[in-house]
N, C-alpha and C positions, 0 to 999 in steps of 0.2 A: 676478632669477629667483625665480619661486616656491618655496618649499620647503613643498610639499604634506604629510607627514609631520607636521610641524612644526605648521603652521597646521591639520591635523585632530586633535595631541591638545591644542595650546591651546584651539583650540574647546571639545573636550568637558571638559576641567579646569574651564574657566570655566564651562559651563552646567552641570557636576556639583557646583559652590560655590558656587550661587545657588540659593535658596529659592523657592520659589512665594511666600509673605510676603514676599521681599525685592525685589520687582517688582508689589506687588500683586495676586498673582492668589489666587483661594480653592486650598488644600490639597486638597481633595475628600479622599476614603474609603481609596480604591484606591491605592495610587501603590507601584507597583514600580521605581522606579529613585529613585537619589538626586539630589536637584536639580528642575534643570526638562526636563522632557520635551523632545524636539526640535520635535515641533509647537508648542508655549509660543515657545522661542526664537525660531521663524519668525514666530509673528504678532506677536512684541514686537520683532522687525527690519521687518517690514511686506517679507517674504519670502517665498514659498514654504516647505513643509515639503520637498521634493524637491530646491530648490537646496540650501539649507544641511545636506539630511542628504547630500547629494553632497558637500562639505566636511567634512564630519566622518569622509567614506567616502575620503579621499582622491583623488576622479573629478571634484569638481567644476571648473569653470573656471576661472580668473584673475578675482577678484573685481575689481570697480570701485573707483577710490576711494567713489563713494557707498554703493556694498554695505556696504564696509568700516566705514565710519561709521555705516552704521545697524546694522552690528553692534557698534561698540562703545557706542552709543549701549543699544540693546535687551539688552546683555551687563553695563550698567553699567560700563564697565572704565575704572579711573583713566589719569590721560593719558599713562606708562608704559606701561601695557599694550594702551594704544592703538598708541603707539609701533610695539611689538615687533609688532602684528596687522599692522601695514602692511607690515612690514618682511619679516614670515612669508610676505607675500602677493607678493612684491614690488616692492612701492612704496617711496616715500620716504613718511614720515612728514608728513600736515599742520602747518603751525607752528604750535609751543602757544599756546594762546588763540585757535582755531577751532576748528570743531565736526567 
């Protein structure tokens, strides 16, 4: 079962501890929030900005395994914290040492 709660302030923890540098992207001027933007997080999951801010809004739907992975993939998240996103989402966890 999913635990929506859960899985939208993991979300934003992780994308409020990741750098625009730490993903490659330029810093730009402007930047009012800490971390990376929600629009940033979607195109580096190759997502929607709409889905995953529905996730972060606790509305969205039961993500996929593949969502899942491209967001741990686009989130950076060591294979722990992959774990726990699956887990939040309610899946089972891929076996370590897959993507």
């Amino acid at each position: 079962m999913i635990d929506r709660t859960g899985l939208a302030e993991f979300l934003r923890n992780r994308r409020e501890a990741l750098q625009p540098e730490d993903v490659g992207l330029p810093r730009g001027q402007r930047r009012r929030t800490n971390g990376l933007r929600r629009e940033e997080v979607a195109t580096l999951c190759h997502m929607s900005t709409d889905y995953y801010s529905r996730l972060e809004r606790e509305r969205g739907p039961q993500p996929s395994h593949r969502m899942l992975a491209a967001i741990a993939q686009g989130l950076h998240l060591t294979i722990d914290e992959r774990d726990h996103l699956f887990r939040l989402a309610g899946h089972h966890p891929p076996p370590r040492g897959s993507s």
